[in-house]
C-alpha positions in Angstrom: -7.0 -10.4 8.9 -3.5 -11.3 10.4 -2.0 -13.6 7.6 -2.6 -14.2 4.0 -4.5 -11.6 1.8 -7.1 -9.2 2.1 -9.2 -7.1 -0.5 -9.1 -3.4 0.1 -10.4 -0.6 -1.3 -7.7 2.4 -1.5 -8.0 6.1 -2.7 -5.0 8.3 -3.6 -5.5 11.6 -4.0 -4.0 13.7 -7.0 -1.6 15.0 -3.9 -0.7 11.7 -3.1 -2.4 10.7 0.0 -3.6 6.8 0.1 -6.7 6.2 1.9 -8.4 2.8 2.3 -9.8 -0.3 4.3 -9.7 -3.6 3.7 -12.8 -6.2 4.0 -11.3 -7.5 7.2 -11.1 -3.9 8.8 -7.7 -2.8 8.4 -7.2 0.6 7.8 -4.3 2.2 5.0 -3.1 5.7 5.0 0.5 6.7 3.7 1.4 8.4 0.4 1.9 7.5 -3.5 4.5 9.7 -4.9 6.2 10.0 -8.4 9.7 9.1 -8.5 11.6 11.5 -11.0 12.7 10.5 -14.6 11.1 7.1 -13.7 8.1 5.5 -14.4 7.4 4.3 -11.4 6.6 6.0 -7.8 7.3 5.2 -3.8 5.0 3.7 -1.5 4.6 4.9 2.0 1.6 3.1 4.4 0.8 2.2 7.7 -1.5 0.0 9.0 -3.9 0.1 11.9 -7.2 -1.3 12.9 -6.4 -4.2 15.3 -7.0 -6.6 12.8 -3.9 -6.1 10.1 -1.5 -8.6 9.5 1.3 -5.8 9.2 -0.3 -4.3 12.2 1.4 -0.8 13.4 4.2 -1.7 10.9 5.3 1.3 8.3 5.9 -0.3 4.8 7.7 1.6 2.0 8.3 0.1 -1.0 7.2 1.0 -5.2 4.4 1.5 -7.5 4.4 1.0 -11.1 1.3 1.2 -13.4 1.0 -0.3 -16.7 -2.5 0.6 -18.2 -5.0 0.9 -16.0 -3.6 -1.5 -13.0 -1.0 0.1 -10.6 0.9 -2.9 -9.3 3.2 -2.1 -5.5 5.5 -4.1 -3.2 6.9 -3.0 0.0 8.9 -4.0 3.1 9.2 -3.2 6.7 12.8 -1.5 7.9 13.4 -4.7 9.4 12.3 -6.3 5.9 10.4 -9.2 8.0 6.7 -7.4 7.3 5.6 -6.5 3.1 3.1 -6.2 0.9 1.8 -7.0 -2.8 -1.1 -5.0 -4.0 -2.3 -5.2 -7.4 -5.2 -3.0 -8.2 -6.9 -1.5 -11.2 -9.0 1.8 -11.1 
């Protein structure tokens, strides 16, 4: 996939590691961390596999989760690369 959206299926870990690959082949590893006296946590992931729209690109950004759906956005340093990701477990 290089543009547009992608399904994925992603795995955190109870440390916090995110593991995953989308349908198109894209591979996701980073990290999914608490943020303190918040309800919310920070994003960390990279994205390899040749065939990622964000390709190479580190994205940080935030993760909230209301029920069972965690819902996360994040930009590139530049903030010219991001992300959405809404997913429920």
């Amino acid at each position: 996939m290089t543009d547009g959206s992608d399904a994925a299926n992603v795995t955190v870990s109870e440390s916090g590691a995110v593991t995953g690959t989308s349908t198109g082949g894209c591979t996701i590893n980073g990290t999914l961390l608490a943020i303190a006296n918040a309800n919310a946590f920070s994003v960390n992931v990279s994205l390899s596999g040749g065939v990622c729209g964000n390709e190479g690109s580190t994205l940080r950004g935030v993760a909230i989760l209301q029920g069972t759906r965690i819902f996360s956005a994040g930009l590139n340093g530049a903030r010219t690369e991001g992300f959405v990701f809404s997913g429920g477990r």
